[in-house]
N, C-alpha and C positions, 0 to 999 in steps of 0.2 A: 491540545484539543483544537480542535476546526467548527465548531458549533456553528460558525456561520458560511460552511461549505457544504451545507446536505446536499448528497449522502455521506460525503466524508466527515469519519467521526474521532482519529484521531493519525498522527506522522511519528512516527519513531525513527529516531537514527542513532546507529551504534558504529562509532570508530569514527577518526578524526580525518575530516574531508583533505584532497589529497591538495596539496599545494601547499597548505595553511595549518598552523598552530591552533585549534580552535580556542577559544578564551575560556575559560572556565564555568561560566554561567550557561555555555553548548557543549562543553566536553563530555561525548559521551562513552559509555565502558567500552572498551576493545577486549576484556575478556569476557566471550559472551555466555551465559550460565544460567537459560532460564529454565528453572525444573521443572517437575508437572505442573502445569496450572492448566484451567478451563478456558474455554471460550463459547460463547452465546448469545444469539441475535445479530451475529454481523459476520463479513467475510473479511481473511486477512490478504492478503498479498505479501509475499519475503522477499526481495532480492539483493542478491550477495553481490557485494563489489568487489571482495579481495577474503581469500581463508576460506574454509570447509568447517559445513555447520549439520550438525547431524541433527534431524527431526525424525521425532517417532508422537503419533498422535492413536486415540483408538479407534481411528478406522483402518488401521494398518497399513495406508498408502504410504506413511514417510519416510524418507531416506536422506541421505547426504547431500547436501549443498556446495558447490563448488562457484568460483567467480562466473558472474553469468546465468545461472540457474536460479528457478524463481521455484516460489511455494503457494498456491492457492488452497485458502480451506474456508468451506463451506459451515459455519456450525451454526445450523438454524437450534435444529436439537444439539446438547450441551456434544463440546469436541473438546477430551483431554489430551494437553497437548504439551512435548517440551521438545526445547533446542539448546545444543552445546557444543561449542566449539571443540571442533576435533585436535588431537592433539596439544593444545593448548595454543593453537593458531592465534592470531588476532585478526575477529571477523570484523570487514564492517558487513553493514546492509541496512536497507529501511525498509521499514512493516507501515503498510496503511492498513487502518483499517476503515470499510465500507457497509456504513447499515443495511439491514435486512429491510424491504419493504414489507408494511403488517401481511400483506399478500404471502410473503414465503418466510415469516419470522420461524415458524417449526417444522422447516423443512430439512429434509434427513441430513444427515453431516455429509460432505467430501473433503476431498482430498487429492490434488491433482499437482504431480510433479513435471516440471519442464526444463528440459537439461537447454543451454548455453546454443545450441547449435540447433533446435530445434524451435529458436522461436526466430517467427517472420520479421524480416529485416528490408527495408526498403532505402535505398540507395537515391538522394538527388542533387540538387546544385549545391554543396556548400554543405547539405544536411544529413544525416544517416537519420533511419526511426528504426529500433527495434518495437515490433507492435507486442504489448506484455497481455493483455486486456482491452476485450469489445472488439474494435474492428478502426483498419486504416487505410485508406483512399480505396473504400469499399470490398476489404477483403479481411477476412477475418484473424485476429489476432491468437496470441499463444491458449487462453482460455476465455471463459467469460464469466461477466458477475450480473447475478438477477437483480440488482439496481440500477442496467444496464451503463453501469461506469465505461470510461476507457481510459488504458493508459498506455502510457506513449514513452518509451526512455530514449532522448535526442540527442545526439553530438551533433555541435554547430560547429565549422570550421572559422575562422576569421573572416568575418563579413560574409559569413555565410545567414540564411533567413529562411527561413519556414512559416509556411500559412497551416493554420488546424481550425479545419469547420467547426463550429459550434453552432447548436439548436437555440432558440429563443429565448428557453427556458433553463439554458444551463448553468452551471456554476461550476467554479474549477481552482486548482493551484499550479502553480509550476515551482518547482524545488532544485534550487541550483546544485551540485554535487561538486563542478570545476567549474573557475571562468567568471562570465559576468553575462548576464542576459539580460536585456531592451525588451518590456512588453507595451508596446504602448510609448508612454512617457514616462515608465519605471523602468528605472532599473535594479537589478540583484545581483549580489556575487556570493560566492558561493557560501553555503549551509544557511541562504537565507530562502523566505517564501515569498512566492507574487500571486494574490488573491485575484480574481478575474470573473468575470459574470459579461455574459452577452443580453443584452436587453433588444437586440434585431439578430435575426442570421445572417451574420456575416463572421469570417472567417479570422481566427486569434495570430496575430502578425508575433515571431518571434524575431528575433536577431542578436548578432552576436560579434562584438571587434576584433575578439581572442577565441582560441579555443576554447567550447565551454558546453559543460556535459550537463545534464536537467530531465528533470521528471515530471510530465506532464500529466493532470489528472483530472477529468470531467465528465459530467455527468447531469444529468434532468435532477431538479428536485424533487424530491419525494414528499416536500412538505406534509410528514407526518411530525406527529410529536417526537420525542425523544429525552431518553435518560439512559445516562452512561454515568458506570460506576463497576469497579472494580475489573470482572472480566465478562461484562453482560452490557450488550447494549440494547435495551428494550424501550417501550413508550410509554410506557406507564409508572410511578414509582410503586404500585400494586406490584407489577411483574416484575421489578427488581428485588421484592420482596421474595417473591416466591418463587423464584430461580434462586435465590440464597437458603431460602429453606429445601427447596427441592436438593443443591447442592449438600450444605450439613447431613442429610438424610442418609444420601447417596453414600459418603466419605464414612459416615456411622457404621453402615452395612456393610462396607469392605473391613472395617475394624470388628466388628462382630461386636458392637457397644449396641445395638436393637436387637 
């Protein structure tokens, strides 16, 4: 959980970062098996680093995952949704998830697929950015999220460096994958996180001594409330309530138990 990153409301990572043995207290599953569950009040992000991950959600958009290929879903109104590695692959990937602003908490579900070779890639001294979400050096990215997030996935080459604007009001994390990254006067190596907040606009200085791959993600506060709990992220404990009874309801009527 990132409770102190609104909008970002929580980081998953499955399959052990490549270089390193991760310890056991980060070890996460590489056979990936999540069945039907819901989701509600917030959007996810999927991207696959390595394996084919099959999604099927009900709004009928979902398909196959492959290394490179991301997953966005919109589930303002409730999104049943599952993923499962193909063949018995071993997937990694990491899922953010990004709260709904009360503005679009029950807005319709999506579901938007984006293959490896179709998302915008900018090329500069030292640095690649594949642009995933929002928009980068004013052009727009693979999709977009009504939190107006953006994310960024960067390979640095050795002493290579990268500047990312930030707003006044933003808040953000950078999540290592490979390598060791410099923000600032911290440093990370891989499968750790760097917490960041701009208090002026000025521009987030990355760097890097080795080759090193990272995941960048910022965003405006939304400073609204918030409650996260199970697969609902809403702002009230009222509405977690009754997104759990509206769910029971739902699951009853498919069982023909009402």
């Amino acid at each position: 959980m990132c409770p102190s990153d609104d909008p970002l409301a929580l980081v998953l990572c499955h399959g052990a970062q490549k270089g390193q043995e991760a310890p056991a207290e980060r070890r996460c599953q590489v056979q990936v098996r999540f069945v039907e569950h819901l989701h509600q009040g917030y959007e996810t992000l999927t991207l696959v680093y390595a394996g084919r991950l099959a999604c099927a959600d009900s709004t009928g958009q979902g398909r196959a995952l492959q290394a490179g290929d991301l997953q966005w879903v919109t589930a303002g109104q409730p999104v049943t949704h599952a993923e499962l590695a193909e063949s018995d692959d071993e997937v990694h990937l990491i899922q953010l998830w990004l709260n709904l602003p009360v503005a679009h908490k029950r807005c319709p579900p999506r579901t938007v697929t984006v293959a490896a070779a179709d998302v915008p890639v900018f090329d500069g001294s030292g640095a690649k950015v594949r642009a995933i979400v929002g928009e980068f050096d004013g052009k727009p990215a693979a999709t977009q999220a009504k939190c107006g997030a953006r994310v960024l996935e960067v390979s640095l080459e050795a002493g290579g460096t990268l500047s990312v604007p930030l707003a006044s009001d933003e808040l953000g994390v950078a999540y290592v994958t490979e390598g060791e990254l410099t923000v600032g006067p911290t440093a990370a190596g891989a499968g750790q996180l760097v917490h960041f907040s701009s208090p002026d606009p000025e521009p987030l200085r990355l760097s890097a001594s080795q080759p090193t791959r990272l995941l960048v993600v910022h965003a405006p506060t939304l400073r609204e409330p918030v409650v996260v709990n199970g697969p609902f992220v809403m702002n009230t404990a009222k509405e977690i309530k009754q997104a759990w009874t509206d769910f029971r309801a739902k699951i009853a009527d498919e069982r023909g138990l009402r």
